[in-house]
C-alpha positions as CSV (number, residue, x, y, z in Angstrom):
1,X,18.7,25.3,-7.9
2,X,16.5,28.6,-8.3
3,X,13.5,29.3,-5.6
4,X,10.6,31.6,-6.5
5,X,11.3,35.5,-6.1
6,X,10.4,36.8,-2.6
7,X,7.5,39.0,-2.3
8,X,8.9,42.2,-0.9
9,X,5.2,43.0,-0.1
10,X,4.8,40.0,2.1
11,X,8.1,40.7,3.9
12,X,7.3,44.5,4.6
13,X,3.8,43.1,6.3
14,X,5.9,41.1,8.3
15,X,5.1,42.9,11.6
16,X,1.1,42.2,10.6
17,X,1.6,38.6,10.4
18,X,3.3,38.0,13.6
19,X,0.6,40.3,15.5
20,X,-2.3,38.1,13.4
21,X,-0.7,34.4,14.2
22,X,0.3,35.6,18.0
23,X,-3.6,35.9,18.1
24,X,-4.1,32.7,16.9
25,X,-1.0,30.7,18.7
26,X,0.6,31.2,22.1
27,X,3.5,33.8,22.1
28,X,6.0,30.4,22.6
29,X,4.3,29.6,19.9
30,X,5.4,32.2,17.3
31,X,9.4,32.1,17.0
32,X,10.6,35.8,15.5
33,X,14.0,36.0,16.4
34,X,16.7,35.8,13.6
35,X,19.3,33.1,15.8
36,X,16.0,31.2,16.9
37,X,14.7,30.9,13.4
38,X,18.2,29.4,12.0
39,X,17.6,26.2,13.8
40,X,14.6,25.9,10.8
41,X,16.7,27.4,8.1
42,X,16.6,23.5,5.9
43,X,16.1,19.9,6.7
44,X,18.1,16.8,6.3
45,X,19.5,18.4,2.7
46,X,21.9,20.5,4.8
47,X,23.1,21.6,1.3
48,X,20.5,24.8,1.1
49,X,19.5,27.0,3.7
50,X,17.0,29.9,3.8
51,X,16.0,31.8,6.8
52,X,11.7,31.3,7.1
53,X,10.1,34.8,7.8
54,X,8.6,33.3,11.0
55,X,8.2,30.2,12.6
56,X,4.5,29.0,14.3
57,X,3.9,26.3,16.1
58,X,0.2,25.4,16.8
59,X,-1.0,22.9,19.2
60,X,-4.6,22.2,18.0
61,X,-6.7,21.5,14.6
62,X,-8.2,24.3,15.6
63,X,-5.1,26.6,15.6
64,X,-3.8,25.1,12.3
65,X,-7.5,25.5,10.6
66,X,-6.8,29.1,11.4
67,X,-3.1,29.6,10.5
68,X,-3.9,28.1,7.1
69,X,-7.5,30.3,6.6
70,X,-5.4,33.4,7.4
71,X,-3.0,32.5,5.4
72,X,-5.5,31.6,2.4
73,X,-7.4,35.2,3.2
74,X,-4.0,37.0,2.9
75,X,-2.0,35.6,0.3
76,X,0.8,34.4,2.8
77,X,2.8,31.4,1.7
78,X,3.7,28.5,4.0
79,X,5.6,25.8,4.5
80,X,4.5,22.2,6.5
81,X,7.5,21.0,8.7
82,X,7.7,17.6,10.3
83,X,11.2,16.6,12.2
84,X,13.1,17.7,9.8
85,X,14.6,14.9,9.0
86,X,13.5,14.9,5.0
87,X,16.1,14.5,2.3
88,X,15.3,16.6,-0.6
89,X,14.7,19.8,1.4
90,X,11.0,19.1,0.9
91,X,10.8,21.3,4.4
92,X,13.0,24.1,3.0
93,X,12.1,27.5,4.3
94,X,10.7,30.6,2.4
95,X,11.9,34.5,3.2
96,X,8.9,35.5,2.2
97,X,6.5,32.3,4.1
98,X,5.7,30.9,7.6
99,X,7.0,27.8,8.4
100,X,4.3,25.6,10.4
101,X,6.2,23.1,12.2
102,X,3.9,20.2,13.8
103,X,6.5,19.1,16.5
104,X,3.7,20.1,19.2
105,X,1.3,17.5,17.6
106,X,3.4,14.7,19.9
107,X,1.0,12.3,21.4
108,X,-0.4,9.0,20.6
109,X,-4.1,8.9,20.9
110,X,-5.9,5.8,20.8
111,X,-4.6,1.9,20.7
112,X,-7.4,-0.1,19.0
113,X,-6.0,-3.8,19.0
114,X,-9.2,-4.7,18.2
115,X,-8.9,-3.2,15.1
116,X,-5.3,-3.5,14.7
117,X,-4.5,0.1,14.6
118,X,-3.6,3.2,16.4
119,X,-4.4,6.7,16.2
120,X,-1.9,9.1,16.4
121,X,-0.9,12.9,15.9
122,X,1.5,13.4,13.2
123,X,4.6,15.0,15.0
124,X,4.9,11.1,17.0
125,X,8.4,9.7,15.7
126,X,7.9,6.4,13.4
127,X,9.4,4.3,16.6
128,X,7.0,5.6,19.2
129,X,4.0,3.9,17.4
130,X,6.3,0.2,17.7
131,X,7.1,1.4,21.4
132,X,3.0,2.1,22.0
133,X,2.1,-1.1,21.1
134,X,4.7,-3.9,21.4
135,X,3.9,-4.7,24.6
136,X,0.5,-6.3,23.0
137,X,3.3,-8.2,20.5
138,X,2.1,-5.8,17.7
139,X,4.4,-3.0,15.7
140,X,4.1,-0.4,13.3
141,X,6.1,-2.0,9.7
142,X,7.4,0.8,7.8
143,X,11.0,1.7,9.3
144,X,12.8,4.4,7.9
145,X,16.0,4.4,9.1
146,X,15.8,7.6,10.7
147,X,12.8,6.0,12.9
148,X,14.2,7.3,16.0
149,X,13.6,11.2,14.8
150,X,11.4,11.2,11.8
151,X,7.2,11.9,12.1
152,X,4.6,9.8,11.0
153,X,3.5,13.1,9.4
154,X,6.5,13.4,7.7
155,X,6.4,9.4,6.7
156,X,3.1,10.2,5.2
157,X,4.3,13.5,3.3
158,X,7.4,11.9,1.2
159,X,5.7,7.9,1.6
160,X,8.6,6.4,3.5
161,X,9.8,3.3,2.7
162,X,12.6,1.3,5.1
163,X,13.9,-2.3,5.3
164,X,10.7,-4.3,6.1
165,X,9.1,-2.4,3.0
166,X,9.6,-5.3,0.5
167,X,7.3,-7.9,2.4
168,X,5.1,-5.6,4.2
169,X,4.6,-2.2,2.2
170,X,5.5,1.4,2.0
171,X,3.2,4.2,4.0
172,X,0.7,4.3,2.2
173,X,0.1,0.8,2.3
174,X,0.3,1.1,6.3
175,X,-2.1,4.7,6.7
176,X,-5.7,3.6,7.3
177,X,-7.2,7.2,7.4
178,X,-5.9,10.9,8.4
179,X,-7.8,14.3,9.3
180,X,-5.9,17.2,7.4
181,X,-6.7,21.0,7.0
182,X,-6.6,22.3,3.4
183,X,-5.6,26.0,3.0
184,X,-8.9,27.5,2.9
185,X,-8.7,26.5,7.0
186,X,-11.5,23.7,6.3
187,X,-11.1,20.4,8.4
188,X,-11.7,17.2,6.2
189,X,-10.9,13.2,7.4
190,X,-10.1,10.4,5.0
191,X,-10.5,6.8,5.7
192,X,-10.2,5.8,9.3
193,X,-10.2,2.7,11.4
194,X,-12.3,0.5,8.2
195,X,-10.6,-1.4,5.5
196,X,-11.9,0.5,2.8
197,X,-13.4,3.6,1.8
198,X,-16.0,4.7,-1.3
199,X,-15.3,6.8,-4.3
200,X,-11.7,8.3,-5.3
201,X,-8.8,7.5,-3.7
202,X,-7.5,10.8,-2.0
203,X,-6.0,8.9,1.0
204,X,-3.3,7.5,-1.5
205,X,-3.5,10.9,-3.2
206,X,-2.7,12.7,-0.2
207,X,0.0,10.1,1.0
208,X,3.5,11.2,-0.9
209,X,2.0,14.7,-1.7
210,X,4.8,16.2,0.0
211,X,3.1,18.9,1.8
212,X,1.3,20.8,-1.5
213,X,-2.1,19.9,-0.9
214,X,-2.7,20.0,2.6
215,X,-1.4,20.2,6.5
216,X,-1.8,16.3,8.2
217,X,-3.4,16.8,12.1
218,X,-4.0,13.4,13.1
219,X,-3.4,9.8,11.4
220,X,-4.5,6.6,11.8
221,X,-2.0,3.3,10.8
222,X,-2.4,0.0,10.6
223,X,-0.4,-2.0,13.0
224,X,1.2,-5.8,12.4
225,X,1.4,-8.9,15.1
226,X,5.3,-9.4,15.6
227,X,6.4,-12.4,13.6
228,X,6.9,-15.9,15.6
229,X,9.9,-16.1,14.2
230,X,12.7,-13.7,12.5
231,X,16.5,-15.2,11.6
232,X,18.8,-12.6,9.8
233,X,21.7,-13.6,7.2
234,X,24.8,-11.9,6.4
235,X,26.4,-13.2,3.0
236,X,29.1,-11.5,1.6
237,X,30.5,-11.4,-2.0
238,X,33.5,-10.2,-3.8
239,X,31.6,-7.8,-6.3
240,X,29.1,-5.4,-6.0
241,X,27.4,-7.2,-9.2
242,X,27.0,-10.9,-7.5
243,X,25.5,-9.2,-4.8
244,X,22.7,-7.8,-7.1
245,X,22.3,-11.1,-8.6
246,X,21.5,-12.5,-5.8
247,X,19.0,-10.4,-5.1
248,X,17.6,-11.0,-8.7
249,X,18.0,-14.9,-7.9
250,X,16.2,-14.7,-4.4
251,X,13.1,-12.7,-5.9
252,X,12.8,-14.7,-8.7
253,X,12.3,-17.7,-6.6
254,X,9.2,-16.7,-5.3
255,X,10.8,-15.7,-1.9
256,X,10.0,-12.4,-0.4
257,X,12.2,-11.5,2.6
258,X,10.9,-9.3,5.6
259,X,13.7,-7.1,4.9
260,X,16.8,-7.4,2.0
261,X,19.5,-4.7,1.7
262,X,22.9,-4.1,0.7
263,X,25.6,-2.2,1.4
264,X,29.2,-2.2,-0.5
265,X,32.9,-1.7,0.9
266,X,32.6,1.9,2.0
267,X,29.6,1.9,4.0
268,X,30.8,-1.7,5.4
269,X,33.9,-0.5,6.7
270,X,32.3,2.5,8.0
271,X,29.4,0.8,9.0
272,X,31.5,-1.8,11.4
273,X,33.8,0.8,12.7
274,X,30.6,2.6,14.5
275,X,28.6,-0.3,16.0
276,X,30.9,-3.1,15.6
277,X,28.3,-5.4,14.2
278,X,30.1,-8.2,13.4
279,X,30.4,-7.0,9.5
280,X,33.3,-8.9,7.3
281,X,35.8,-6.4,5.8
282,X,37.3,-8.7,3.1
283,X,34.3,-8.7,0.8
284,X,33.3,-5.4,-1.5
285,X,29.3,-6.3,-1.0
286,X,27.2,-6.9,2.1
287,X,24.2,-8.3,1.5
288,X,21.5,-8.5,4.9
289,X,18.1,-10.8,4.1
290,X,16.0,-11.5,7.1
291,X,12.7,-14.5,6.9
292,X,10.2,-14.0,9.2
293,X,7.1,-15.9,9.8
294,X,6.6,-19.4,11.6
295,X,9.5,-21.3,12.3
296,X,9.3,-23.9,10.1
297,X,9.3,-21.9,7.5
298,X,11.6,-19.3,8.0
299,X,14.3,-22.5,9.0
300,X,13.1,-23.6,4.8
301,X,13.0,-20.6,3.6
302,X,16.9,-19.6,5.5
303,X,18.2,-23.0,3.5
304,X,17.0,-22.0,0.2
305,X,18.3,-18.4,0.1
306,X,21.9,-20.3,1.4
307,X,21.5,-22.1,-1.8
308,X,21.3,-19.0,-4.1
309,X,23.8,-17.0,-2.5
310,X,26.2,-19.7,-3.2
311,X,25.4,-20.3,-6.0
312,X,25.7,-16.5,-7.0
313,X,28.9,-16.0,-5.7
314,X,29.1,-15.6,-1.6
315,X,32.2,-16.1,0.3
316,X,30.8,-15.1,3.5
317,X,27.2,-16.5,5.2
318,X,26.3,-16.2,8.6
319,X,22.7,-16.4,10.6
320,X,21.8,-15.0,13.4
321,X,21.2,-17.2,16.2
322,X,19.6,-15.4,18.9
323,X,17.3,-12.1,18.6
324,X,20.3,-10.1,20.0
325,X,22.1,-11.0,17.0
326,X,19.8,-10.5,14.4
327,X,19.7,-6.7,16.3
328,X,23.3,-6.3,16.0
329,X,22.8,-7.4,12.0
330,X,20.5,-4.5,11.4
331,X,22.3,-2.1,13.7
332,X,24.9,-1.7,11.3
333,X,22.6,-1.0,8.6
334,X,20.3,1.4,10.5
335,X,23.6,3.3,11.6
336,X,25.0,3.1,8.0
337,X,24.1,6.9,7.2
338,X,26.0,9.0,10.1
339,X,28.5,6.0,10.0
340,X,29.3,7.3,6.3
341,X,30.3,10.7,7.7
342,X,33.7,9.0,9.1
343,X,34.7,9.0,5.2
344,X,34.3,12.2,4.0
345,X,33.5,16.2,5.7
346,X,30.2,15.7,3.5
347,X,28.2,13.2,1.4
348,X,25.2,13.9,-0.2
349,X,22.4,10.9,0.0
350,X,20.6,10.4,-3.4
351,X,16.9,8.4,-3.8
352,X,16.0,6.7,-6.8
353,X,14.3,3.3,-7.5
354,X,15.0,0.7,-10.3
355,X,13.5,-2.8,-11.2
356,X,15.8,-5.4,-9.4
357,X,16.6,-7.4,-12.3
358,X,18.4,-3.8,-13.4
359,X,20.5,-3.8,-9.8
360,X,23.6,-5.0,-11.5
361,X,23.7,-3.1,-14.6
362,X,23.6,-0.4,-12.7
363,X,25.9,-0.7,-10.2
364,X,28.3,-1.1,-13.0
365,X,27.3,2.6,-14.3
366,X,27.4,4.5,-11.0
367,X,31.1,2.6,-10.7
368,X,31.9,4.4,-14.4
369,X,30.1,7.6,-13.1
370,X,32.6,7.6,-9.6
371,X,35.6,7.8,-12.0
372,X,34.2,10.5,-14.2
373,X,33.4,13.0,-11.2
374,X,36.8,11.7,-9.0
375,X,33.9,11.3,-6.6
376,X,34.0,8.3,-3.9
377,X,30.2,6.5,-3.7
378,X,29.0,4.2,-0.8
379,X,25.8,2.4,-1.7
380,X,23.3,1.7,1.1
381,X,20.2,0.3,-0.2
382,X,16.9,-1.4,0.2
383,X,17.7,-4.3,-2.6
384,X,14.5,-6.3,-2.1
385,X,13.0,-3.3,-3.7
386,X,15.0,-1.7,-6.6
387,X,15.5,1.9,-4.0
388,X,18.8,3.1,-4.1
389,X,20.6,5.3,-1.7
390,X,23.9,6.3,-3.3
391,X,25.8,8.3,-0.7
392,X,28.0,10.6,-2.7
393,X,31.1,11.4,-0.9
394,X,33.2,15.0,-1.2
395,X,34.3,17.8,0.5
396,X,32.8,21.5,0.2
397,X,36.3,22.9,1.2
398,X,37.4,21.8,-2.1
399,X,36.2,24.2,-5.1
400,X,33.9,22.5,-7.8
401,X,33.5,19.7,-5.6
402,X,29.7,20.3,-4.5
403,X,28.9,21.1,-7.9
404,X,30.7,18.1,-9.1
405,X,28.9,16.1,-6.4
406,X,25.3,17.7,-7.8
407,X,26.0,16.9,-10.9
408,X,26.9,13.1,-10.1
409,X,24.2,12.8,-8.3
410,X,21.9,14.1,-11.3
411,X,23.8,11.2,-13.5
412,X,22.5,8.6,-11.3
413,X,19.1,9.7,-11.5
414,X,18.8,10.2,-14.9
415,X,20.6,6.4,-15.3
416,X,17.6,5.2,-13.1
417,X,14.9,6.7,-15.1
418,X,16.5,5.0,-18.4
419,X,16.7,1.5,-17.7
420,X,13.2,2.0,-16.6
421,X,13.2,3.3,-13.1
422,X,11.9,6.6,-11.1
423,X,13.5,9.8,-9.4
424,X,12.6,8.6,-5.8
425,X,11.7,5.9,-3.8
426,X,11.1,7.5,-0.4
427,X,12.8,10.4,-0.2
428,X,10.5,12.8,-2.1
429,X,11.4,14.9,-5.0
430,X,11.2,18.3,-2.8
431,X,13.6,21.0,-4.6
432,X,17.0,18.0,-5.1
433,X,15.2,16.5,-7.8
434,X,12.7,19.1,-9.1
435,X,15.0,20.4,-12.0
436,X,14.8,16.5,-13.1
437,X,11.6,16.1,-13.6
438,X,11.1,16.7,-16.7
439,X,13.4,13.4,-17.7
440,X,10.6,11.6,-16.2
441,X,7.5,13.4,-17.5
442,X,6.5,15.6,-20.3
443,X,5.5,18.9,-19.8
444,X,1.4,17.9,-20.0
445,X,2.4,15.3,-17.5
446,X,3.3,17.6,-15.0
447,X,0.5,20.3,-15.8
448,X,-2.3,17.7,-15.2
449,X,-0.3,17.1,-11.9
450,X,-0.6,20.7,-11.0
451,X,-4.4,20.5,-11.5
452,X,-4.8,18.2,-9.0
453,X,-2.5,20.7,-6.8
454,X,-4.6,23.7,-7.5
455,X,-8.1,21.7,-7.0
456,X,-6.5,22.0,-3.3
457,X,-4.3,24.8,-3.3
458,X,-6.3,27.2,-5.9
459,X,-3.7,29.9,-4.6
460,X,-0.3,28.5,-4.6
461,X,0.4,28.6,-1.3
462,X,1.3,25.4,0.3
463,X,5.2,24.8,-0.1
464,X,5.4,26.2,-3.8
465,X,8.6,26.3,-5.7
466,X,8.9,21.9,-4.8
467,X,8.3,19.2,-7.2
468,X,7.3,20.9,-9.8
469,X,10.2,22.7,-12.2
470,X,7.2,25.2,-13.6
471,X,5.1,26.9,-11.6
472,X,1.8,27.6,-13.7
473,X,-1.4,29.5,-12.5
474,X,-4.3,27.4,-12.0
475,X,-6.2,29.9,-14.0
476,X,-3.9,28.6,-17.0
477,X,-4.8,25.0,-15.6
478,X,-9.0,25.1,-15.9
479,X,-10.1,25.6,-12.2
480,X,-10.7,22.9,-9.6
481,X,-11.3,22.8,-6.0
482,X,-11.8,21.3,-3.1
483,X,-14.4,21.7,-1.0
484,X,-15.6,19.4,2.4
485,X,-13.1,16.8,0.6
486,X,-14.8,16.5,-2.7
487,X,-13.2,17.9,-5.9
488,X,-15.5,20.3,-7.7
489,X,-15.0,21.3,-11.7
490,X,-17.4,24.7,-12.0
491,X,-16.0,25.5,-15.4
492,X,-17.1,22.0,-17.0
493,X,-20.0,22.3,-19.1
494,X,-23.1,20.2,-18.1
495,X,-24.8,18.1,-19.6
């Protein structure tokens, strides 16, 4: 994994930029110091590191409009940061770049239950927009399973997903509007508290952009009435294979669960060991599918997913019978990713999406793909969904076993592209999956991509050297921009 050369000229004007942003930004608000900056030095891909030239963190739009117009007026590159909780070092510093972290932006705004939505700065944690408003009986759906730390800014950046994504959406299907400054420091606002907005799309543009096009100041979501009713079952199968074809089965029904996810025999054990969730350890696939709604029909809706998983293969069913319960269900789950750490001194947690009816085929591959490497694999997964979340398990005391690890991990992307799948479901591409992007799209795929990056980011300033394997100039591109929030093509002829 290669980043862009570091300007040496941008480094040796470090002393310049401090002195500019601490004009801009409170001194506690301009981190210098070498051991201080480490604690930014990657996110939740712990696997690269780089030391950011200097770390600001600005409390206003107003500060951030002028960050970024500095910035833009100077050539300096920089790099959004959320919680850093990403997974595919989206947030990964540059020596030769600011990193603007938003934790500062930390307070809910406005709760419109009228409107059924709240407005919110983009450093609040997914969970603190549930906490805001469930005393109403409302909550926010999408549910990462980081929730506790990760930002809705961050959410909206990489388009999290979590386990009530199958029946109720991903972010973008949950983000109502946003303001956001683009790099040239001006303040533009998408959608907001109305259904709908005119013209283009740029809201869904924006949402899953990853940081390249612009920096997210405020956000407004869309916020759900808590279900009447929500029953959780555990069923449990003797291979990883029935498991998936009961999830095949259960879709294909017609029956779409509030949540459905699976987990296999490491990230059981594991799993049970850390909360004690009441998890069977004598099956090699856990399967968790929770029906919400009235209770009539959940109580339906319960029987006739019994049905399927017997007649798919389970050995194991259990429902919930009190809201505590179904809790202790989904603690297991939520907990599955640090439980995982018990197995191994490191693991590496992989993203890709593939159509459900696929699940078992590939299950079978990643098996093959385990003995290849000499590699364990624990499979946590949202399996209502086709997103995967292979947790590949080695030790970076060992020689070659990192490598080995990247290079597993690479296999199972590629294996989810050709049955007909994509590189990420939630995570973001960032700089893990970059290098692979070209087994997805062709090489005028990805330049057409960039134009829409450089109708933002003419310069190639915000977070370059992620997504994209190639970084072009937009002058090799045909020039764009954006300007008050509408895209402008001065070098098309008119007519």
């Amino acid at each position: 994994m290669l980043m862009p050369k570091p300007d040496e000229g941008t480094i040796a004007k470090r002393d310049e930029i401090i002195r500019a942003m601490q004009s801009i930004v409170s001194d506690e608000g301009v981190i210098t110091n070498k051991e201080e900056l480490r604690a930014y030095d990657c996110d939740g891909l712990m696997a690269y590191k780089q030391v950011p030239l200097i770390v600001i963190l600005p409390e206003s739009t107003a500060e951030v409009s002028k960050v970024l117009k500095y910035c833009f007026e100077n050539d300096v590159k920089i790099v959004p940061r959320g919680s850093g909780t990403g997974l595919s070092g989206g947030a990964l510093p540059l020596a030769d770049g600011i990193t603007l972290g938003l934790g500062k932006f930390n307070k809910v705004l406005d709760t419109d239950f009228k409107n059924r939505c709240v407005v919110t700065q983009p450093g609040v944690t997914n969970l603190a927009i549930t906490q805001a408003v469930q005393h109403k009986g409302f909550y926010y759906a999408p549910d990462p399973s980081s929730q506790i730390a990760c930002s809705i800014g961050g959410n909206i950046a990489e388009n999290s997903g979590g386990v009530h994504s199958l029946k109720y959406g991903l972010t973008t299907n949950n983000v109502m509007g946003i303001e956001m400054v683009l790099m040239s420091g001006e303040v533009i606002r998408l959608g907001g508290k109305h259904l709908d907005s005119q013209g283009y799309d740029l809201l869904g543009v924006i949402t899953g952009s990853e940081g390249l096009l612009g920096v997210i100041t405020e956000v407004t979501v869309r916020i759900l009435t808590a279900p009447e009713t929500a029953k959780a079952v555990l069923l449990g199968f003797d291979t990883s294979e029935q498991a998936g074809d009961c999830v095949a089965a259960v879709i294909g029904a017609g029956i779409i669960p509030g949540g459905m996810e699976m987990m296999d025999t490491f990230a059981i054990q594991a799993a049970e060991e850390f909360v004690n969730a009441g998890y069977p350890l004598n099956v090699e696939a856990l399967l968790i599918i929770e029906l919400d709604g009235p209770e009539v029909e959940v109580e339906y809706l319960i029987e006739q997913v019994s049905k399927i998983a017997k007649n798919t293969g389970a050995v194991h069913a259990k429902i919930s019978q009190s809201e505590e319960e179904r809790l202790t269900f989904w603690s297991g789950r939520k907990a599955a990713f640090p439980a995982v750490g018990r197995l191994s001194p490191d693991y590496i947690c992989m993203d890709g999406t593939i159509p459900r009816g696929k699940l078992s085929e590939v299950l079978r591959e990643m098996n093959k793909l385990s003995k290849k490497y000499d590699l364990r694999v624990a499979n946590v997964f949202h399996a209502g969904d086709g997103n995967l979340h292979p947790l590949i398990l080695f030790d970076a005391n060992n020689p070659g076993e990192f490598e080995r690890a990247e290079n597993f991990g690479s296999d199972i992307l590629r294996l989810c592209v050709s049955v007909g799948g994509v590189l990420t479901g939630e995570h973001g591409v960032g700089i893990e999956k970059r290098d692979l992007m070209g087994e997805m799209f062709t090489e005028d795929d990805m330049k057409q991509q960039q134009r829409l990056k450089c109708a933002f980011d003419p310069n190639q300033l915000l977070n370059p050297g992620k997504v994209y394997p190639t970084l072009h100039r937009c002058a090799e591109l045909g020039r764009m921009h954006v300007h008050k929030g509408i895209v402008k093509f001065p070098d098309l002829p008119r007519f």
